[in-house]
C-alpha positions in Angstrom: -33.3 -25.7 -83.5 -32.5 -27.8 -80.2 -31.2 -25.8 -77.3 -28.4 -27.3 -75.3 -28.9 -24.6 -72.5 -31.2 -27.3 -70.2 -30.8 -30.0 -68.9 -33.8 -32.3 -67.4 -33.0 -35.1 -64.6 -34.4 -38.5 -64.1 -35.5 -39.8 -60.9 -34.3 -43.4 -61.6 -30.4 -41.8 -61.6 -30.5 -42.7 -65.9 -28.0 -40.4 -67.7 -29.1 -37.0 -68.4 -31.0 -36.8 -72.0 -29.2 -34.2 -74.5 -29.9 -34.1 -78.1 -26.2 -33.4 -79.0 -24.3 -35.9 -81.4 -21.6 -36.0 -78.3 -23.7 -37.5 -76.3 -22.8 -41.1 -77.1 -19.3 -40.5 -76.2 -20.6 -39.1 -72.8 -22.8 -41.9 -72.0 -19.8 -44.7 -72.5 -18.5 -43.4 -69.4 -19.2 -44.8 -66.1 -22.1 -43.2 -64.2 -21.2 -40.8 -61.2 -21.5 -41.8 -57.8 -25.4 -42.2 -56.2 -24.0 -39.7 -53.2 -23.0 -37.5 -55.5 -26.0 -34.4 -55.3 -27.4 -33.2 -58.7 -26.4 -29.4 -59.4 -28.5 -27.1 -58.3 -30.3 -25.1 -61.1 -29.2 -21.5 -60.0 -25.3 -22.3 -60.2 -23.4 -21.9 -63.5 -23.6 -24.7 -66.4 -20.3 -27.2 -65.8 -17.8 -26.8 -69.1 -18.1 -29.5 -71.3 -17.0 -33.2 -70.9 -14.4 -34.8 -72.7 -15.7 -36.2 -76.4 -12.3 -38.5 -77.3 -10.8 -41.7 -75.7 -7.5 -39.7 -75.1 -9.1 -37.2 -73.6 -10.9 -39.1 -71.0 -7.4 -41.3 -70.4 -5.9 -37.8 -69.4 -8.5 -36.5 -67.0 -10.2 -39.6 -65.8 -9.1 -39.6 -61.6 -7.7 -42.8 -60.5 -10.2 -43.5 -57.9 -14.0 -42.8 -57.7 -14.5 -39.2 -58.1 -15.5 -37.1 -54.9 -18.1 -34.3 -55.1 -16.0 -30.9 -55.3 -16.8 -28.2 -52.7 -19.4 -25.4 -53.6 -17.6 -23.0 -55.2 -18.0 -19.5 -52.9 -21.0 -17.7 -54.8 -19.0 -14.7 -55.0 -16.5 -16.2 -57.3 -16.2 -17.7 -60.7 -16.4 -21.7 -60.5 -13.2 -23.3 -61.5 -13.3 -25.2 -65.1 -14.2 -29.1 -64.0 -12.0 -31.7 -64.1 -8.7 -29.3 -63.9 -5.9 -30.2 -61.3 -6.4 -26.7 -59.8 -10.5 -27.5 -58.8 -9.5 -30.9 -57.3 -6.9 -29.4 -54.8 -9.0 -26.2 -53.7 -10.7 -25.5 -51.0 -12.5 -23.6 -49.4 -10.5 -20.7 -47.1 -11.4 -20.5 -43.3 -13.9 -18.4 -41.8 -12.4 -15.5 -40.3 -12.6 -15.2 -36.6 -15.5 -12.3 -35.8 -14.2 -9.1 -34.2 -14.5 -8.6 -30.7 -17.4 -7.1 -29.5 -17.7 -4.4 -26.9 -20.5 -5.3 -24.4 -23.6 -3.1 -24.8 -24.1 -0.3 -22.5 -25.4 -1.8 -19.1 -24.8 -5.4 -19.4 -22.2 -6.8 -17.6 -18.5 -7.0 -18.2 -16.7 -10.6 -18.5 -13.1 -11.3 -17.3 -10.7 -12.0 -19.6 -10.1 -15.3 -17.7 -13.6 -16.7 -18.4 -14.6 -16.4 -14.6 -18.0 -15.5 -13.8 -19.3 -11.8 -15.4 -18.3 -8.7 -13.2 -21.2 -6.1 -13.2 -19.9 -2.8 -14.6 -18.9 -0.6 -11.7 -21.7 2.7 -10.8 -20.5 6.1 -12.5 -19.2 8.8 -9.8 -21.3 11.5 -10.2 -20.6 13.5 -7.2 -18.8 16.3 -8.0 -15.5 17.1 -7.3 -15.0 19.8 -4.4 -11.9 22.0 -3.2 -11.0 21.9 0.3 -11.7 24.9 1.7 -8.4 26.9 3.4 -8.5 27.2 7.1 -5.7 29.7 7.7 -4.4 33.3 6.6 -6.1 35.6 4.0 -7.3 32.5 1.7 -9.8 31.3 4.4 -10.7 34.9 4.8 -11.5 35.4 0.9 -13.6 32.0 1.0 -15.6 33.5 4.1 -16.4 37.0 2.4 -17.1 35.7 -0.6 -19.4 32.8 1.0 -17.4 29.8 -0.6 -17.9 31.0 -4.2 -14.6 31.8 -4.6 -11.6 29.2 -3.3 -8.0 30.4 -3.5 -7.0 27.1 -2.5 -4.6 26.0 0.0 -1.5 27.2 1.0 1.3 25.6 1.2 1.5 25.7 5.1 -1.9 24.0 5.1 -0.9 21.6 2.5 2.1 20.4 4.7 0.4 19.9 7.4 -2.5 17.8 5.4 0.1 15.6 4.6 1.9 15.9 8.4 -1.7 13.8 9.8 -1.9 11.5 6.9 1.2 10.0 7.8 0.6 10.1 11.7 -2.5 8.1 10.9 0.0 5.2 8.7 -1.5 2.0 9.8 0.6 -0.7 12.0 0.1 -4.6 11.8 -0.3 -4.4 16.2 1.0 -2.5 18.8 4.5 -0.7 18.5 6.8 0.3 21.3 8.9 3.9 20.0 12.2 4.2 22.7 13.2 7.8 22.8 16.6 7.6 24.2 20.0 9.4 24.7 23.5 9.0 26.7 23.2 12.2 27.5 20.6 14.3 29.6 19.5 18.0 29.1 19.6 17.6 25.6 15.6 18.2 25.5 15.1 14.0 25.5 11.8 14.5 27.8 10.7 17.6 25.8 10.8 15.1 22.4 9.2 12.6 24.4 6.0 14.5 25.2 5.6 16.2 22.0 5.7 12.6 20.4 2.9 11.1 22.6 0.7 14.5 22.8 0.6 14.6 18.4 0.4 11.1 18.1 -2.3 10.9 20.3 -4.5 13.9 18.8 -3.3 12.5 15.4 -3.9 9.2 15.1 -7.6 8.8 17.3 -6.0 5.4 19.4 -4.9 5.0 22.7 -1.4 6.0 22.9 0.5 5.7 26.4 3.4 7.7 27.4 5.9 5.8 30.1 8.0 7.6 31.7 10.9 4.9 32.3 13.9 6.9 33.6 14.7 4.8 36.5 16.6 8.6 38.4 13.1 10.0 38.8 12.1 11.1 35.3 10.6 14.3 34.7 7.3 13.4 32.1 4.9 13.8 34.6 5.9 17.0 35.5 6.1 18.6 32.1 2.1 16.6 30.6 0.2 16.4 34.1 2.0 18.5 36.7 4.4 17.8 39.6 1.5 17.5 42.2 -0.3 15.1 40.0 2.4 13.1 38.6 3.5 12.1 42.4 0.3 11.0 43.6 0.0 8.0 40.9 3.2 6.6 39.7 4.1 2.8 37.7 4.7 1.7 41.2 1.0 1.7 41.8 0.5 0.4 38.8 3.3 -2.8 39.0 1.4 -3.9 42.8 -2.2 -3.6 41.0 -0.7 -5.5 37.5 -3.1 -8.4 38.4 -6.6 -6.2 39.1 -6.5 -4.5 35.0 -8.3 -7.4 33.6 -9.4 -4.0 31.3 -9.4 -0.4 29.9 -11.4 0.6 32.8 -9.6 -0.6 35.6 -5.6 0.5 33.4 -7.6 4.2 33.8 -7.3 4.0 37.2 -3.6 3.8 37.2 -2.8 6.2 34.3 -3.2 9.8 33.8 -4.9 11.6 30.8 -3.8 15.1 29.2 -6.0 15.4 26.1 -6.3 12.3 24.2 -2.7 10.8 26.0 -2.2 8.3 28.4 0.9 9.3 31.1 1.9 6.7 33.6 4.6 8.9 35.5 7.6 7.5 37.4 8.2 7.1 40.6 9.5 9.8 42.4 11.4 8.6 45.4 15.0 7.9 44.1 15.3 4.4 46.5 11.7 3.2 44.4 13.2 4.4 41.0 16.2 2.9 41.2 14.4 -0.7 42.0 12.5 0.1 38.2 13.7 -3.0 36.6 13.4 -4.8 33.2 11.5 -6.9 34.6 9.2 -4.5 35.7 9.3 -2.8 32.8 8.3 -5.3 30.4 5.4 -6.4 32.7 4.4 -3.2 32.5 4.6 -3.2 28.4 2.5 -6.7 28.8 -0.6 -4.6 30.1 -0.4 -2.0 28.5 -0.1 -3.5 24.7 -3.5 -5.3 25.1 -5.1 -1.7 25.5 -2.9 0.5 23.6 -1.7 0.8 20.0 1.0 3.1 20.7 4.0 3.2 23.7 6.5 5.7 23.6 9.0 5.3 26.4 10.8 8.0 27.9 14.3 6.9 28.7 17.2 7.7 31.4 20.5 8.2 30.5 22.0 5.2 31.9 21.9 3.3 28.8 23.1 0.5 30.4 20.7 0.1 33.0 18.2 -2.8 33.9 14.9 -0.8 32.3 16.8 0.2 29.4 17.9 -3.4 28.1 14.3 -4.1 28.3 13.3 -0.7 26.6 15.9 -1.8 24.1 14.5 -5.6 23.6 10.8 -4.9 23.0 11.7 -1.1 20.7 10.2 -1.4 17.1 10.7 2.6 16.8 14.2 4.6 17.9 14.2 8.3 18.4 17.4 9.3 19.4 17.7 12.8 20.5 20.4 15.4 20.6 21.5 19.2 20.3 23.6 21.4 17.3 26.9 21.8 19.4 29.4 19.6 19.9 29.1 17.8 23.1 25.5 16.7 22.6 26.0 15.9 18.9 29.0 13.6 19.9 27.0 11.9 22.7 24.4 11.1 20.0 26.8 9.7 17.4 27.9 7.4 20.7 24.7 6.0 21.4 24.3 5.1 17.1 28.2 3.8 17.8 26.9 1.7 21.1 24.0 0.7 19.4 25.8 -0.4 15.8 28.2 -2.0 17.9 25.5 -4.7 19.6 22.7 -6.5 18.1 20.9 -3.5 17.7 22.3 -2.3 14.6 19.0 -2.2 12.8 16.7 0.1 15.4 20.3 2.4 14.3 19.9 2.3 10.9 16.4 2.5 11.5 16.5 5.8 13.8 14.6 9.1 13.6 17.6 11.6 15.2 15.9 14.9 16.0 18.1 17.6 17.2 17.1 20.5 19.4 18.0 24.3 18.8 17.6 25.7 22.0 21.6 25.3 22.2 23.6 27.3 19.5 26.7 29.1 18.7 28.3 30.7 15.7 31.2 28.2 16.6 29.7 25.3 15.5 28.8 24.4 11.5 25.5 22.7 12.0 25.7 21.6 8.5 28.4 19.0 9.0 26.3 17.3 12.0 23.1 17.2 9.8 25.3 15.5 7.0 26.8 13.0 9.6 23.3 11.8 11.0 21.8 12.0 7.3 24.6 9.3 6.3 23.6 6.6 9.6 19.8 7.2 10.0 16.4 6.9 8.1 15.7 10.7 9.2 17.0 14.2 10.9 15.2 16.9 12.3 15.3 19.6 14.1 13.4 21.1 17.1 13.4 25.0 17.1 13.8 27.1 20.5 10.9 27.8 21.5 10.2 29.9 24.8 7.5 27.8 26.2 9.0 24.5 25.8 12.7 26.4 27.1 10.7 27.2 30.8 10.3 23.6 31.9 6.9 24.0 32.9 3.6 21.9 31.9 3.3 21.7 28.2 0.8 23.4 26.6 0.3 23.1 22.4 -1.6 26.0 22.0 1.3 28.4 23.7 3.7 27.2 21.5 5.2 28.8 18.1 3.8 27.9 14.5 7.6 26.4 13.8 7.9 24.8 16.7 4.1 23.1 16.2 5.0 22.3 12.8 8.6 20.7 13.9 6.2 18.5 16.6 3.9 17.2 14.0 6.7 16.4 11.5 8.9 14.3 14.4 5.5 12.7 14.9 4.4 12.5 11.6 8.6 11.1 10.3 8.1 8.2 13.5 4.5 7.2 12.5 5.7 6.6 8.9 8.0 3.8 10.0 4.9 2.0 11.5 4.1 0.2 8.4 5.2 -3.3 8.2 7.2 -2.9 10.9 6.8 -6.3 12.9 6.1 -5.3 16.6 7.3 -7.1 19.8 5.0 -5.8 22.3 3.9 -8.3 24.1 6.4 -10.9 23.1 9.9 -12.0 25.7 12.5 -11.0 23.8 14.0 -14.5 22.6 10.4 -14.9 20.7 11.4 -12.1 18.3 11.4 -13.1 15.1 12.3 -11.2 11.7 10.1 -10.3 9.2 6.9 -11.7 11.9 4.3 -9.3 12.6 3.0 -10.4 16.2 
């Protein structure tokens, strides 16, 4: 019995030797292609070949037959010399899966750009703040910081009250605190805003006193004795000697952390307080100082106030809750609007002072009015320290008054981000949207 099962291959590419009678008709054929490999031993046996002339007529390809692809091992080989085996191939690889990095070895941008090492874990552990005030810091002290109550919500306000003073500013800013009319607590405003921004904020801030009718800023940070020994006046005949810090602290006062330069008491020298003077005063003083809050008179159309005006990146306009002061402040917005100054206006911090009241009035209706025209109103409580006219002192004054200070200071620091600044800079060099 001969077993058709086997196959043996010559070396000299002859036609395969098979004992069956079909052979014959097999060998009339013409012999495959030399390129064409010989089948590997392991795949299946290929179906049998055609035996009749018509047969071969039908499947015999028009051209010299190409070697078919390797059929995938995990699938049954098509029958030879079908349509369906000629036309297939083989699918595509898939793409591989993403792989996560291993733990420790460096992360790649999705751009391709050059690996980014894996950022260090945070293992400190988180912490509370411990309270500082009222029966919560008292429970933390007994209880030796095991237990924290938290903060309260005083403490949490006023958290948030110094981050803001501390807002950062792209140079030196000028704030104007300004009015049309006087008594309205202008000066008081004016000192609170220099005295928190100073302690606040950990820069040289410098409070000007420039009402040209013999301002009164000196008297209420540094004393009437002291504030008449060294005035600007001393300061505007030395301008070329403060080459710097050192020899400005010869011509300034200092109350705390803030920098006074008082005004000159004799009414015939305060009247001759120009613009000109005054922005040659704001030239020294911006290369040593980040902050310059100017005290203004009430003559809004005076020499020293067009220049306050032309080098102010910060307004503070300041009135009272009756009627008379309220109206003089809506005036000075009006006055303002009216000019090229609309946008220190709509740009204005309006703080109103309560040490003037009356059941007459409905404060509600002047808050709404400011609320409409300006980025922000607030309010300054009476307060029996500040309501004597004597040297200002923070520790003497009430918690709602301190808190009212840090929030005017806190609402006018705010406004220093990207704020372009004209210290420094004539007035014509102003540019919009230009941070000097």
């Amino acid at each position: 019995m001969t077993s058709t099962n086997h196959t043996r291959h010559e070396t000299n590419n002859h036609t395969p030797w098979t004992p069956d009678s079909a052979s014959l008709a097999w060998m009339s054929t013409p012999a495959p292609s030399s390129s064409t490999p010989p089948p590997r031993s392991e795949e299946p046996a290929p179906a049998p070949e055609p035996t009749t002339a018509a047969e071969r007529t039908a499947t015999a390809p028009a051209s010299v037959p190409q070697p078919a692809p390797v059929p995938d091992q995990g699938a049954p080989a098509p029958a030879a010399g079908s349509r369906t085996a000629e036309r297939a191939a083989p699918p595509p690889p898939a793409p591989a899966p993403p792989q996560a990095p291993a733990h420790g070895a460096p992360s790649v941008r999705a751009d391709g750009d050059a690996a980014v090492p894996t950022p260090f874990v945070n293992a400190v552990r988180t912490r509370a703040t411990a309270p500082r005030q009222g029966w919560r810091a008292a429970a933390y002290a007994m209880t030796g910081g095991r237990w924290n109550p938290g903060l309260s919500g005083a403490e949490q306000r006023l958290i948030e009250q110094q981050r803001k003073i501390r807002t950062p500013m792209d140079g030196p800013h000028s704030v104007l605190v300004s009015s049309m009319k006087g008594g309205v607590g202008k000066t008081t405003v004016s000192a609170l805003l220099g005295l928190f921004l100073a302690e606040g904020r950990g820069e040289r801030v410098v409070a000007l006193d420039g009402n040209p009718d013999a301002g009164t800023l000196g008297d209420r940070l540094v004393g009437e004795l002291a504030a008449s020994q060294l005035t600007v006046r001393k300061l505007l005949q030395n301008l070329d000697q403060v080459r710097s810090f050192s020899d400005l602290s010869r011509f300034v006062h200092l109350v705390d952390r803030l920098q006074v330069v008082t005004s000159e008491q004799e009414p015939e020298e305060s009247e001759a307080f120009s613009q000109r003077d005054y922005e040659a005063i704001l030239d020294v003083l911006s290369k040593f100082a980040q902050v310059l809050v100017t005290d203004s008179g009430t003559g809004i159309t005076h020499s020293a106030m067009q220049g306050g005006l032309a080098r102010c990146d910060s307004l503070v306009i300041v009135g009272s809750l009756t009627q008379d002061a309220a109206n003089r402040a809506a005036k000075t917005l009006d006055w303002l609007a009216a000019r090229h100054w609309r946008h220190l206006a709509d740009n204005a911090v309006v703080v109103l002072s309560q040490d003037r009241s009356s059941a007459f009035i409905d404060e509600s209706q002047i808050l709404e009015h400011f609320q409409a025209r300006c980025r922000a109103v607030l309010t300054l409580p009476a307060d029996p320290h500040l309501q004597a006219g004597g040297q200002i002192d923070l520790e003497a004054l009430k918690p709602s008054t301190r808190d009212a200070g840090m929030e005017i200071a806190a609402t006018v620091a705010e406004g220093f981000y990207g704020c372009p600044t004209s210290l420094g800079r004539p007035a014509g060099e102003r540019r919009p949207g230009v941070a000097w």
